[in-house]
C-alpha positions in Angstrom: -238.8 -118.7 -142.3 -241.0 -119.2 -145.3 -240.4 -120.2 -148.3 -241.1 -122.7 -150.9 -241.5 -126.4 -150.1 -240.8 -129.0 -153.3 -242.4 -132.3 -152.4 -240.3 -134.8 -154.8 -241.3 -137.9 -156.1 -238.4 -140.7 -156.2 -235.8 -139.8 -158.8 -237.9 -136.7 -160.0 -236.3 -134.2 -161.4 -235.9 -130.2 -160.8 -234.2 -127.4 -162.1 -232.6 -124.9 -159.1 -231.0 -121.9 -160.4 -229.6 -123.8 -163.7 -228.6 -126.7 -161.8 -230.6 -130.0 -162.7 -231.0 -132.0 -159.2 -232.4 -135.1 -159.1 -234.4 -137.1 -155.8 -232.7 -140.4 -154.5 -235.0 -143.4 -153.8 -237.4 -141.9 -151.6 -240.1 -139.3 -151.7 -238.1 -136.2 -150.4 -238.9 -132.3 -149.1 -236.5 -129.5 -149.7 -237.1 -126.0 -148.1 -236.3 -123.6 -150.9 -235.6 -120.5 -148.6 -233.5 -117.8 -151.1 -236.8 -115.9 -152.6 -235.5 -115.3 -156.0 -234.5 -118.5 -156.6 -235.5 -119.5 -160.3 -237.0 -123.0 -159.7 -238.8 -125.6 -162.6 -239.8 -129.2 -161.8 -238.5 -130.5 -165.1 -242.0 -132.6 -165.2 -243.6 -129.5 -165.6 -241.1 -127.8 -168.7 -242.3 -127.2 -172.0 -240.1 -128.8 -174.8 -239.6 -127.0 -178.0 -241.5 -129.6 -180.1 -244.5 -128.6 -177.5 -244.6 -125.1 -178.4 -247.3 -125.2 -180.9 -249.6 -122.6 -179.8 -249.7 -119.1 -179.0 -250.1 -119.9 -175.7 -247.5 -122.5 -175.2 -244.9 -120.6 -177.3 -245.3 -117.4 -174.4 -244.6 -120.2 -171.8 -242.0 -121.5 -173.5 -240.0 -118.1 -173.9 -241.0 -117.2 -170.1 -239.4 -120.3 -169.1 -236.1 -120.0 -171.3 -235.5 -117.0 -169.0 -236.6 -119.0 -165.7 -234.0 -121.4 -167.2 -231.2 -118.9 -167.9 -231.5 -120.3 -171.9 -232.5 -116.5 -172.8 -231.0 -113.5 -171.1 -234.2 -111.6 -169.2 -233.4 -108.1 -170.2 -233.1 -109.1 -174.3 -236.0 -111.0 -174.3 -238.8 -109.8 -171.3 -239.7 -106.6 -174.1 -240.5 -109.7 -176.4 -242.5 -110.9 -173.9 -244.3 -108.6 -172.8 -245.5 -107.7 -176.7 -246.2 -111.8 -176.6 -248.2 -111.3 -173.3 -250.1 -108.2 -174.7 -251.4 -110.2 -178.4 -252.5 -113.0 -176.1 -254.5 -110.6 -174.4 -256.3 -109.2 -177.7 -257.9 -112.8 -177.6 -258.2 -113.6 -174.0 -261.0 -111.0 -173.4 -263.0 -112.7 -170.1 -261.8 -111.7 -166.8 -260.1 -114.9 -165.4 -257.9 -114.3 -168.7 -257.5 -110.7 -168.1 -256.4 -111.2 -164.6 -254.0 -114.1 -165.3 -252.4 -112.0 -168.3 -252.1 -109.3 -165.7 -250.2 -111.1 -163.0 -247.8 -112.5 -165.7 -247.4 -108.8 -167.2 -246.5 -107.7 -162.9 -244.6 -110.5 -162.4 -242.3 -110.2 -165.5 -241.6 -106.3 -164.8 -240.8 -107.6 -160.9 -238.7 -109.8 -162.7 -240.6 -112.8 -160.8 -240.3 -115.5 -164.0 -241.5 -118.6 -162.1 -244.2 -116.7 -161.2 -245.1 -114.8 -165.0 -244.6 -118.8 -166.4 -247.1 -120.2 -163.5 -249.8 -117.7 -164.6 -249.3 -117.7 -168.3 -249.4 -121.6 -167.6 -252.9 -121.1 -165.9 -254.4 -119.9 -169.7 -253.0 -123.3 -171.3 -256.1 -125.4 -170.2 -258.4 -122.5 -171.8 -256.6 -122.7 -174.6 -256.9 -126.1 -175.7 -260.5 -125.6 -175.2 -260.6 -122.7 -177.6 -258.5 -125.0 -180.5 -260.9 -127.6 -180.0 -264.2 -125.4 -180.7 -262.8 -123.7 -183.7 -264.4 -125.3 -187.1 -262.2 -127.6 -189.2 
């Protein structure tokens, strides 16, 4: 059976359906088997104070449903307008694609998967905020 495989570093941290689980001593495996499982390494979150772009603040509200902080069917129409304005700047076609599989995933009601590919547009991003002119 497949599924997803979290490779943990000793006393790392992840979130598993709203449950916070921490490693032991030890580098561990788990087998994450249940597919809908909402999953987020908590090395990987956003924190609030780190939602300073446009970018980063579409993250952060994708993962406050992963997290069950936000309920999905109040806030993924939010989300998607979020997800649609980002996609009135992100013009190329890496963008385009990535905005895309976050727009499918959301409607599948996939969250881990609409956060991993909005997450994929952070990188551009920062290159974008350092071009623009002081």
């Amino acid at each position: 059976m497949s599924g997803l495989i979290l490779k943990l570093a000793p006393k790392e941290r992840v979130l598993v359906n709203g449950a916070v689980i921490e490693n032991g001593d030890r580098r561990s495996r788990l087998s994450i088997v249940t597919p809908d499982a909402n999953i987020l390494r908590l090395r990987d979150a956003i924190h609030p104070e780190e939602a300073t772009t446009p970018v980063r603040r579409v993250c952060y509200a994708a993962q406050l449903i992963l997290t069950g902080d936000s309920d999905p069917e109040t806030a993924r129409h939010g989300l998607l307008r979020r997800i649609e304005e980002l996609s009135q700047v992100f013009t190329d076609a890496d963008s385009r694609a990535s905005l895309s599989e976050a727009t499918d995933a959301l409607i599948a009601e996939h969250y881990y998967r609409c956060l991993k590919a909005l997450r994929s547009l952070m990188p551009r991003e920062d290159r974008l905020m350092a071009a623009r002119p002081s």
